[in-house]
C-alpha positions as CSV (number, residue, x, y, z in Angstrom):
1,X,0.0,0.0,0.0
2,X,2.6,2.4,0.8
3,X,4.0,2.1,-2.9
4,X,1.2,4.0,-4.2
5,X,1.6,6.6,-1.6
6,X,-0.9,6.3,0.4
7,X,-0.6,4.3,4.1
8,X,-3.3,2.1,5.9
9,X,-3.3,4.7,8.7
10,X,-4.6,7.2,5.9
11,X,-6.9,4.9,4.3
12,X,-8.9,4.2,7.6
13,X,-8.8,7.8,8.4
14,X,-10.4,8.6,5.5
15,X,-13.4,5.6,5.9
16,X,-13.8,6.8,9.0
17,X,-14.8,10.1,7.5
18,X,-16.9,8.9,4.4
19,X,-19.7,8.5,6.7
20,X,-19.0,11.9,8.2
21,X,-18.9,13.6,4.9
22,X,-21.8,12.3,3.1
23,X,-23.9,13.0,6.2
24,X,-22.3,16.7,5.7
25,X,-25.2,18.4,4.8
26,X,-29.6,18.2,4.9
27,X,-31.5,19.6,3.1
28,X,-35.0,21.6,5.4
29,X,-38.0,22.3,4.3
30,X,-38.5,25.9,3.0
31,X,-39.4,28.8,5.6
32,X,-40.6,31.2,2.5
33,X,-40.7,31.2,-0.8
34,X,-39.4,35.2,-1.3
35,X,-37.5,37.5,1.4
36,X,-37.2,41.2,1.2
37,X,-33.6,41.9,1.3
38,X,-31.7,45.3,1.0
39,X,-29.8,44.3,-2.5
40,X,-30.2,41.3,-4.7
41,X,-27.7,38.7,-3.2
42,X,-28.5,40.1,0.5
43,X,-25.0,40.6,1.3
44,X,-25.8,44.2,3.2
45,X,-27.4,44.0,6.7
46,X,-31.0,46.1,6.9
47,X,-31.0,46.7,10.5
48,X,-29.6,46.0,14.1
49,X,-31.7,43.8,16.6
50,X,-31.5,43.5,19.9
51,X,-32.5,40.0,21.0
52,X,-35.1,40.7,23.9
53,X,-35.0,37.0,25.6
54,X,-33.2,33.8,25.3
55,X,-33.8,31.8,21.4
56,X,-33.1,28.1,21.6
57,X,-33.6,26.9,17.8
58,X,-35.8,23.9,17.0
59,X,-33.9,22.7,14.4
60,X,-30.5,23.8,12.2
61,X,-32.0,26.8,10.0
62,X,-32.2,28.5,12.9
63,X,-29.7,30.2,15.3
64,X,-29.6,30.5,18.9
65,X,-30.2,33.9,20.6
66,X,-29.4,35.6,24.0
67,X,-31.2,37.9,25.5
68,X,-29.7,41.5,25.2
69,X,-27.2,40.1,22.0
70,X,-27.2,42.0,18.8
71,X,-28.7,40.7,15.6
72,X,-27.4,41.9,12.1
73,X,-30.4,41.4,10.2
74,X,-30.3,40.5,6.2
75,X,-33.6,39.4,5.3
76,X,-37.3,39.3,6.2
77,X,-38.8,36.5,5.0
78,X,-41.8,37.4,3.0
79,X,-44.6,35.2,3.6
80,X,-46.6,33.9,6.4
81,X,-46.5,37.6,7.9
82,X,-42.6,38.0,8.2
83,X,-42.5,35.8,10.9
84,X,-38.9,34.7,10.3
85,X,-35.6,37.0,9.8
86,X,-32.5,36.1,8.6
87,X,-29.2,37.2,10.2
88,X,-26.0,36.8,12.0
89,X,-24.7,37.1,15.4
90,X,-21.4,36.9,17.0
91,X,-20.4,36.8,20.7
92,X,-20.3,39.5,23.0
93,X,-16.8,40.1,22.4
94,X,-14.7,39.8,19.5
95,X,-13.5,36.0,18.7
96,X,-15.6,34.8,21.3
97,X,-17.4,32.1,18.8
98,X,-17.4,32.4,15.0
99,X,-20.4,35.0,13.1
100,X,-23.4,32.1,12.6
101,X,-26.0,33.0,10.3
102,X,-29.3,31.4,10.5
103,X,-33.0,32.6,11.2
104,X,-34.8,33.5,14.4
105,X,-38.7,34.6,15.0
106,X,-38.7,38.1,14.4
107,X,-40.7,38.4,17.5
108,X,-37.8,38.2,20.0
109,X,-35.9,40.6,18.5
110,X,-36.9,44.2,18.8
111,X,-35.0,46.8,16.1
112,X,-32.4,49.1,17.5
113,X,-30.6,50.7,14.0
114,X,-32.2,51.2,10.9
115,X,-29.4,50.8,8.3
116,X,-30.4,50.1,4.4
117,X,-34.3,49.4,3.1
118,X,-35.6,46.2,2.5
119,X,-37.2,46.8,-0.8
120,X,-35.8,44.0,-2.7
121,X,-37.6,41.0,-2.9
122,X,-35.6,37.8,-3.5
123,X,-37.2,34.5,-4.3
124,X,-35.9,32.0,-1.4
125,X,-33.3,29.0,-2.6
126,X,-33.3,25.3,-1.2
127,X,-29.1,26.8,0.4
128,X,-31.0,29.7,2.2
129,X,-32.5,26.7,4.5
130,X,-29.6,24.3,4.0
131,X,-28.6,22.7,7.4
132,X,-24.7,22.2,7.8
């Protein structure tokens, strides 16, 4: 085995991930089928939320939230009364954990900074509800 450079120890390292890697990724049912969005890729953040309790997700397309932790908000989801927003939040101090982006109810958030118009709508993807 080693001849064709590549050793056992590799080889089982890498079965041990096959399983790993093809269980990488689900795919969730859709949230919406359009978001309003402040451009057409909804890279820019439309406002700062405050979260005003604790957010414990019930599944992957969502993120977790703690109370008094800002919210950078990049889409409203359009249909079933913009219950859901899209955005990103990071730890209270810088490097504390990684920027996750994800949804939350838009009704434990409550809007602090007003920052670009959502007046783009966008029709939703099967990635925007993509579970890692």
């Amino acid at each position: 085995m080693e001849k064709h450079g590549m050793s056992w120890s590799s080889v089982l390292v890498l079965c041990g991930l096959l399983p790993l890697i093809a269980q990488a990724g689900k795919e969730m049912p859709k949230l919406s089928n359009k978001k309003l969005c402040a451009d057409d890729e909804c890279s820019h953040p439309i406002l700062i939320a405050r979260a005003l309790q604790d957010y414990y997700p019930q599944d992957c397309r969502f993120i977790p939230l703690r109370q008094g932790q800002l919210v950078y908000v990049f889409a409203m989801l359009k249909d079933h009364g913009n219950l859901f927003w899209a955005g990103s939040v990071q730890g209270s101090y810088y490097g504390e954990q990684e920027a996750r982006l994800g949804h939350f109810p838009s009704s434990v958030v409550e809007e602090t900074h007003a920052l670009m118009p959502a007046d783009v709508e966008v029709k939703t993807t099967k990635w925007d509800f993509y579970c890692y």
